[in-house]
C-alpha positions as CSV (number, residue, x, y, z in Angstrom):
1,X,0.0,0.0,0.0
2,X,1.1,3.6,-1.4
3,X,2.1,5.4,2.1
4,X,0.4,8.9,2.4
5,X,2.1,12.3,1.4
6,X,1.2,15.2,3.3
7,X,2.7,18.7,3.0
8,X,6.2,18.7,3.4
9,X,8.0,20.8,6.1
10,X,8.7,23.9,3.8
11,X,4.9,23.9,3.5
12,X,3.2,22.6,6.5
13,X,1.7,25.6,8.4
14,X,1.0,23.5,11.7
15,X,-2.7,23.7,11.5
16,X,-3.3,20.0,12.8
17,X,-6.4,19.7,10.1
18,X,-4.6,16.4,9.4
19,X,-4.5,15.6,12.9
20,X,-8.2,16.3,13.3
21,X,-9.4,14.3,10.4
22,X,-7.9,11.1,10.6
23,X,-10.3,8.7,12.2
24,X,-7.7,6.5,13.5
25,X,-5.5,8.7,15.7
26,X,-2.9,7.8,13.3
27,X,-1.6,10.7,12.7
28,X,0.3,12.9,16.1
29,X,2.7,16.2,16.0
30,X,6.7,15.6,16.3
31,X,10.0,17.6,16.7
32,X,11.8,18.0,14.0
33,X,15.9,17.3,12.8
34,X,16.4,20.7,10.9
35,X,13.8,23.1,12.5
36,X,12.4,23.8,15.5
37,X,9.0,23.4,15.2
38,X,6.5,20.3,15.0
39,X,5.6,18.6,12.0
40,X,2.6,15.3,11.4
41,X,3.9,12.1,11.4
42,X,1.5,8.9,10.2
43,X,1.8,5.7,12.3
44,X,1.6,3.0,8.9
45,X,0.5,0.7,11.6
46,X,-3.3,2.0,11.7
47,X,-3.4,3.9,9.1
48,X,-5.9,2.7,6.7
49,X,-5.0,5.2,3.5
50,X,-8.8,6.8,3.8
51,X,-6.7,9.9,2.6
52,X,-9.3,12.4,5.1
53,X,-5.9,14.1,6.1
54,X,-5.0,14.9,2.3
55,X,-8.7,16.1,1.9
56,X,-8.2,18.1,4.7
57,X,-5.1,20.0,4.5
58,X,-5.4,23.4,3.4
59,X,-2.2,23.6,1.5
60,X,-2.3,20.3,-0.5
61,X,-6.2,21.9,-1.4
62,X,-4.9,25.2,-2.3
63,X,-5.7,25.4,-5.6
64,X,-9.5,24.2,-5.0
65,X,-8.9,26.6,-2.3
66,X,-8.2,29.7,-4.9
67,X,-10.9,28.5,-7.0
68,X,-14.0,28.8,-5.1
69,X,-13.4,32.7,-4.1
70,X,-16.9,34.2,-4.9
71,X,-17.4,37.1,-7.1
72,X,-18.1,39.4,-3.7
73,X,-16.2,42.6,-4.3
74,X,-14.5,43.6,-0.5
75,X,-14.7,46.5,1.1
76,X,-12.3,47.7,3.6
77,X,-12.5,50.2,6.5
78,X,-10.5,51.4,8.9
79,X,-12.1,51.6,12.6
80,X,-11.7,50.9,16.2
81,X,-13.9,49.8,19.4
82,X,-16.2,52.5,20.8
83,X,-14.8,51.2,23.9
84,X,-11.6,53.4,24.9
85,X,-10.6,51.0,27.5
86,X,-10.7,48.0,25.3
87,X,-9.2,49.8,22.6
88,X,-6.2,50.7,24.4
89,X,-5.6,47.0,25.7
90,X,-6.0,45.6,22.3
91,X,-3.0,45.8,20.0
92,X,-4.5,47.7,17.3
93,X,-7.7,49.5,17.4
94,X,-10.2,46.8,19.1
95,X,-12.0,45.7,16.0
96,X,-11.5,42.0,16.6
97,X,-12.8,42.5,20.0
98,X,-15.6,44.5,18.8
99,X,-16.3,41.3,16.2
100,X,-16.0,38.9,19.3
101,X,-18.3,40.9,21.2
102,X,-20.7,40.6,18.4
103,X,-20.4,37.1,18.0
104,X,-21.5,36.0,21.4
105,X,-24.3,38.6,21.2
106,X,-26.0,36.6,18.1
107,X,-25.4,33.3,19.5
108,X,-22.2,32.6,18.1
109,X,-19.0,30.6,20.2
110,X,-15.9,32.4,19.1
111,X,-12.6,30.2,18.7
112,X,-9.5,32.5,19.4
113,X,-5.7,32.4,21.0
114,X,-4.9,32.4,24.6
115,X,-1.8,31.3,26.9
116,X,-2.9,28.8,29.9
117,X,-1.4,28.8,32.8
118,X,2.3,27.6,31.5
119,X,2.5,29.7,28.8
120,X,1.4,27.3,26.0
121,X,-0.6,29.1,23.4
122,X,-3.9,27.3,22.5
123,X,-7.0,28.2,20.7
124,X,-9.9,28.0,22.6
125,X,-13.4,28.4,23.0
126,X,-15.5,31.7,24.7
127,X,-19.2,31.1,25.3
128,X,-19.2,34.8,26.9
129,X,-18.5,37.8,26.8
130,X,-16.1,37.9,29.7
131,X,-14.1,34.9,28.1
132,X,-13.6,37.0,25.3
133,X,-10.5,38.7,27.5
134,X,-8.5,35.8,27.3
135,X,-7.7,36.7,23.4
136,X,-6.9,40.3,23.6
137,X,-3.7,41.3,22.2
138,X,-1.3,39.8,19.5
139,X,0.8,36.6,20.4
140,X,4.1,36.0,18.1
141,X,3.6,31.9,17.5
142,X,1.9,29.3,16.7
143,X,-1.1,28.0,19.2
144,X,-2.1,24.6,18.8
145,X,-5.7,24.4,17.7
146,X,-6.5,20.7,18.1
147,X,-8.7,20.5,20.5
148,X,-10.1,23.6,19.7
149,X,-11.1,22.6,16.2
150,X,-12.7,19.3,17.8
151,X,-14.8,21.2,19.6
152,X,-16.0,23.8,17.2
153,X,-16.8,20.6,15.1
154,X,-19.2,19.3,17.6
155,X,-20.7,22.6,17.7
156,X,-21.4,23.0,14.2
157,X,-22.8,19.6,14.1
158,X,-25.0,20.2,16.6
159,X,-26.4,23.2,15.0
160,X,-24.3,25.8,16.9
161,X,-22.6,28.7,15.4
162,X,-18.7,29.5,15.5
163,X,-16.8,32.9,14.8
164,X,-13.3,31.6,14.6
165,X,-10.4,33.8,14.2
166,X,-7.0,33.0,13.6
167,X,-4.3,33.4,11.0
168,X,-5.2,32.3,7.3
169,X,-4.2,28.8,7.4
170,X,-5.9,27.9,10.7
171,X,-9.0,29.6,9.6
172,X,-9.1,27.6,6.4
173,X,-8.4,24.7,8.1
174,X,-11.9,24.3,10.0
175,X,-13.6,25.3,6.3
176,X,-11.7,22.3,5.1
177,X,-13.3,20.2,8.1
178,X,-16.5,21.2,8.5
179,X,-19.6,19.3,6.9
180,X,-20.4,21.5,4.1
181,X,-24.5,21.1,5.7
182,X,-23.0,23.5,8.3
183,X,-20.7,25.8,6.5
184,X,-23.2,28.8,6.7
185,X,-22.8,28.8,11.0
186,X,-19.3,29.4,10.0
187,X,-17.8,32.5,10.1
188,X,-14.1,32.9,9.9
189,X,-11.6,36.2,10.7
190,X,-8.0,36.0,9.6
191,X,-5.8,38.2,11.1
192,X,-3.2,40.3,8.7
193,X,0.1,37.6,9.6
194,X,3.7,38.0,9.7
195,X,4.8,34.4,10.4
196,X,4.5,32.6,13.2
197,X,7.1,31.3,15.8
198,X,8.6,28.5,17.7
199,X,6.4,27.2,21.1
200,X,10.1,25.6,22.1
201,X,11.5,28.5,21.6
202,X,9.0,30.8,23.2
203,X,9.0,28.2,26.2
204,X,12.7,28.6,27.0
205,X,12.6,32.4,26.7
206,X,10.2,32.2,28.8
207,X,12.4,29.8,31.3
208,X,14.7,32.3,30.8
209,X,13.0,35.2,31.8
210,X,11.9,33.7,34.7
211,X,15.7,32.4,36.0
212,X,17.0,35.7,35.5
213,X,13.8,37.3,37.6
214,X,13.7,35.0,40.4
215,X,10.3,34.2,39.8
216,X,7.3,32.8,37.9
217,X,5.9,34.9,34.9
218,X,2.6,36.4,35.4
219,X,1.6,38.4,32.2
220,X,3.3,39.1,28.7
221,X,2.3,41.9,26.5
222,X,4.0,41.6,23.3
223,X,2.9,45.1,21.7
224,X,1.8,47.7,25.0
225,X,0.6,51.0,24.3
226,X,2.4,52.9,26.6
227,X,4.7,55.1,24.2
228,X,2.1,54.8,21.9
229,X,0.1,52.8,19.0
230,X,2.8,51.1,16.6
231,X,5.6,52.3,19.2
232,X,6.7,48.4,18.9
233,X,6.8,48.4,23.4
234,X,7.1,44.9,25.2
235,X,5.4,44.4,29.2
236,X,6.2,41.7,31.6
237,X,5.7,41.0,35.3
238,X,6.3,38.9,37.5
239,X,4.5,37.2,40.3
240,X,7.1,38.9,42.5
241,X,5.6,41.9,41.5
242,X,8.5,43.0,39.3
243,X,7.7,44.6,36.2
244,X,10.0,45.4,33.2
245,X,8.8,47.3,30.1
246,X,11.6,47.7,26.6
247,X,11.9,48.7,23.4
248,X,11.5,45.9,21.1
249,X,15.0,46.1,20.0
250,X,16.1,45.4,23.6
251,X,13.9,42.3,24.0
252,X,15.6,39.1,22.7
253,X,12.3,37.0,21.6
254,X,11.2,40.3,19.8
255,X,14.5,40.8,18.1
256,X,14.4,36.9,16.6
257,X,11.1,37.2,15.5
258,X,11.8,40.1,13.7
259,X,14.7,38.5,12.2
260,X,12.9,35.5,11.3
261,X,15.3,33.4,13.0
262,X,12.5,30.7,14.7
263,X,9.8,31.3,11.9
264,X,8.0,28.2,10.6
265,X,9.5,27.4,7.4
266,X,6.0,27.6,5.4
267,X,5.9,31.1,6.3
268,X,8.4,32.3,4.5
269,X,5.9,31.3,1.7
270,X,2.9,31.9,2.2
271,X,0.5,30.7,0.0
272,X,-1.6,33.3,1.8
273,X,-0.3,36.4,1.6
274,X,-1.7,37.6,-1.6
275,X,-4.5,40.3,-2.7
276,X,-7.3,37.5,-2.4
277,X,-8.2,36.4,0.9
278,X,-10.9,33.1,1.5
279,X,-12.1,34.3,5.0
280,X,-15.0,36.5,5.9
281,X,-13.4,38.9,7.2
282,X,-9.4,40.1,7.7
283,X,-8.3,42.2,10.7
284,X,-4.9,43.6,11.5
285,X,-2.8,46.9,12.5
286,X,-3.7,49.4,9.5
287,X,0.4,50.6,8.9
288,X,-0.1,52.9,6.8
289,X,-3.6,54.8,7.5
290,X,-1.5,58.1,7.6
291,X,-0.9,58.1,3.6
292,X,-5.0,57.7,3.5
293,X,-6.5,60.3,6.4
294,X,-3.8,62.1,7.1
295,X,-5.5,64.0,10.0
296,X,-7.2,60.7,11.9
297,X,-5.9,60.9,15.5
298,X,-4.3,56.9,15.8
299,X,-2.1,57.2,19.0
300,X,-4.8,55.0,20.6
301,X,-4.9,52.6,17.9
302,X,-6.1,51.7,14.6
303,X,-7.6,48.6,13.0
304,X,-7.9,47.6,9.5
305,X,-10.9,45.6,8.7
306,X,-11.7,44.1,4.9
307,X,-15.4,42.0,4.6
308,X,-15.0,39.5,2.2
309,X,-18.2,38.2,2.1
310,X,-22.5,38.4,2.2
311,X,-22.3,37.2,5.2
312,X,-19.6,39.3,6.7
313,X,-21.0,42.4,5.5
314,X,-24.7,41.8,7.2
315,X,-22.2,40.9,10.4
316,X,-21.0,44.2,10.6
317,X,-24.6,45.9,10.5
318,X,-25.1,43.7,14.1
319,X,-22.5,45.7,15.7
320,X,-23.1,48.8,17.9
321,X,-19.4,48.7,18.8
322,X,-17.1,50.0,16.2
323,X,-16.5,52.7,14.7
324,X,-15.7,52.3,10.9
325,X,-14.4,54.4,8.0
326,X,-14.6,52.6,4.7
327,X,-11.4,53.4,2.8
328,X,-10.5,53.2,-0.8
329,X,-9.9,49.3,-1.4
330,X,-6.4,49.4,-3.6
331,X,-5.1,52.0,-1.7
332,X,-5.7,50.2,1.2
333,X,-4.1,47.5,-0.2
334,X,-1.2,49.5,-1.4
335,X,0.3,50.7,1.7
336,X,-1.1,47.4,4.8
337,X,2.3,46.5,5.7
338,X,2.8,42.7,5.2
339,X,-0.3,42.1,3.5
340,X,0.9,40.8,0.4
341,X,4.9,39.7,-0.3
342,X,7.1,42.0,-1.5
343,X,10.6,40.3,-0.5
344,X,12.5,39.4,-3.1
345,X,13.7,35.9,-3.6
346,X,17.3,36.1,-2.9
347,X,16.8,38.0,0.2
348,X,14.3,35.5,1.5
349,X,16.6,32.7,0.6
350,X,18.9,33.8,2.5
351,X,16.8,34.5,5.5
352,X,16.2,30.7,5.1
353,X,19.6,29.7,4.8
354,X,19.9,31.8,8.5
355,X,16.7,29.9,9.8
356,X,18.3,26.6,9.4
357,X,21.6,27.7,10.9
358,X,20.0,29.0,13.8
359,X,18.4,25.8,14.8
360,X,21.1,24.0,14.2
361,X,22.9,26.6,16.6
362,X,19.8,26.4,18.7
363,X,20.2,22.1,19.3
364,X,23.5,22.3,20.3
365,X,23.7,25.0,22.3
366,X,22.0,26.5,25.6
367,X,19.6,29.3,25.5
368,X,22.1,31.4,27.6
369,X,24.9,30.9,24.5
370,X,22.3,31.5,22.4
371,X,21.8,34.8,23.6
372,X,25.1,35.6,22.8
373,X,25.6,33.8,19.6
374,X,22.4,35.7,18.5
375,X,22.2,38.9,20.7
376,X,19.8,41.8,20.4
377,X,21.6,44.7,18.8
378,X,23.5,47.7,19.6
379,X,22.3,51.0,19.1
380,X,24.6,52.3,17.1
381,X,23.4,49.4,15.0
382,X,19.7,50.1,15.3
383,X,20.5,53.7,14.1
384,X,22.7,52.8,11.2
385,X,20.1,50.3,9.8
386,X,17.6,53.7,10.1
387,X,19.7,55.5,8.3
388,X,20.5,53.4,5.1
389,X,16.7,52.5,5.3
390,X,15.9,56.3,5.1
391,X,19.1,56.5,2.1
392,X,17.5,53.6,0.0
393,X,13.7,55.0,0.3
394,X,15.4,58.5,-0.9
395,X,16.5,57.0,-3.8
396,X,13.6,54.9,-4.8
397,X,11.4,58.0,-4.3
């Protein structure tokens, strides 16, 4: 018997459709030689070739995927919760918050990202309003959304309704799993993504953190306010009651991430990241609002939010919490940071080729090394980078 392919790991996104599908239990998440992040592996032994986990898997589908996008023409808006409080605590302008709130208001369960209490990311279910804080604010890797996809299944099966936000791949992933009987209580928000990072990682910064505190890490914001929207400002404390606050340049997990150095492989292509999106709705940071409404005061925050649907855009009528703008679509477009890929090939090749070598670095050595090996970088660095960014943009303008 022909032994299954699924994606390989330059294209796996980690979604654990696969997982989810297979009928057997055949099919569990395992470490990886070259990188540092899990990848499905098929026990032969029970595996009874049904081929559900091909069916499933977003990228093996994507041209099927690319296929079925309706003739809907999106809108896009910028906006932000009514809410100054929630506002502030989200890491844009609120809009996915305001969404949430929505959701459970019409009877909807909404499927999003939180830590539990030892720091693993998860997605999860909120049946309320109040559970709805778990999710707030952006979280730089990738959450396991097994059990959360089980469940949503169940839901839907049972006649329920799920608002499920997550990055593209995950959100397609319950579209590929769901009985097509039940794909109208579906509604799914993507969020604008720029990769996602190692849980191994994360958990030994995390250690590390910790060891150098003297004590047990209590909450992590990975983009505060405090100097600012888009001021790129980290928050931690400690059950000690210590509390640090730093420039992203000064804060080690920040500085890799931004580097790419524990990004999953498949995100440095991302079938994704293109002008046509396949969810209902996309939410993000809108970088770039400034070129569009010049005069819009954003220090608190500003959300971009694009309906792709029918479905979406009777959604939005629902809420009594956002404020919206609708924006001009390809400018809009034009200037959403990240939104579509604009790195040239050699560059990201390269990037690649650093990836690798950092995980190899990364096995052999301890997270204190690594520190070193990879450091966060001087100022005088920081400023020279600035300054041969602001020479090349010159030039091209």
């Amino acid at each position: 018997m022909e032994q299954i392919k699924l994606a390989s790991i330059e294209q796996c996104t980690g979604c654990k459709a696969c997982m989810v599908a297979c009928k057997k239990n055949a099919i569990s998440f395992v470490d990886n030689e070259t990188t540092l992040h899990m990848y499905p592996e098929i026990n032969t032994s029970i595996c009874v070739n049904c081929n559900r986990c091909v069916q499933s898997c977003p990228i093996l589908n994507f041209d099927v995927i690319s296929r079925t996008k309706d003739d809907y023409i999106p809108k896009t808006y910028c906006g932000w919760h009514i809410d100054d409080k929630i506002r502030i605590q989200s890491t844009s302008g609120g809009v996915g918050s305001a969404l949430a709130q929505t959701a459970i208001a019409n009877g909807y369960s909404v499927i999003g990202a939180r830590f539990d209490h030892q720091w693993n990311l998860v997605h999860d279910i909120a049946r309320t309003e109040l559970e709805l804080v778990r999710f707030v604010g952006s979280k730089y890797l990738l959450s396991d959304t097994g059990r959360a996809l089980e469940e949503s299944l169940a839901i839907l099966n049972q006649g329920g309704k799920i608002f499920y936000i997550g990055t593209p791949c995950q959100c397609e992933s319950i579209k590929r799993l769901v009985n097509p009987r039940y794909i109208q209580n579906l509604l799914t928000c993507s969020i604008i993504c720029h990769g996602v990072n190692s849980p191994k990682v994360w958990h030994d910064f995390v250690q590390y953190l910790e060891t150098k505190n003297h004590s047990k890490l209590e909450k992590y914001n990975f983009r505060s306010k405090k100097l600012g929207w888009g001021k790129l400002f980290i928050n931690y404390s400690f059950v000690n009651e210590k509390q640090i606050g730093q420039k992203a340049r000064n804060n080690l997990f920040h500085v890799w991430f931004g580097q790419h150095f524990n990004q999953r492989l498949s995100c440095f292509n991302c079938k994704f990241r293109t002008i046509d999106r396949y969810t209902d709705f996309v939410i993000g940071d809108f970088w770039g609002i400034e070129r569009i409404l010049p005069n819009l005061e954003t220090s608190k925050g500003v959300s971009v939010l694009i309906v792709n649907s029918d479905r979406a855009d009777f959604f939005i009528r629902l809420s009594n919490n956002l404020k919206l703008i609708e924006t001009d679509q390809w400018s809009t477009y034009s200037v959403l940071k990240g939104f579509t890929e604009s790195q040239f090939s050699e560059n990201k090749a390269k990037e690649i080729e650093v990836n690798l070598q950092f995980a190899k670095d990364y096995k052999e050595y301890t997270f204190e090394c690594m520190s070193k090996l990879y450091p966060t970088p001087k100022l005088r660095d920081v400023l020279l980078d600035f300054l041969c960014s602001k020479f090349k943009l010159k030039n091209n303008g």
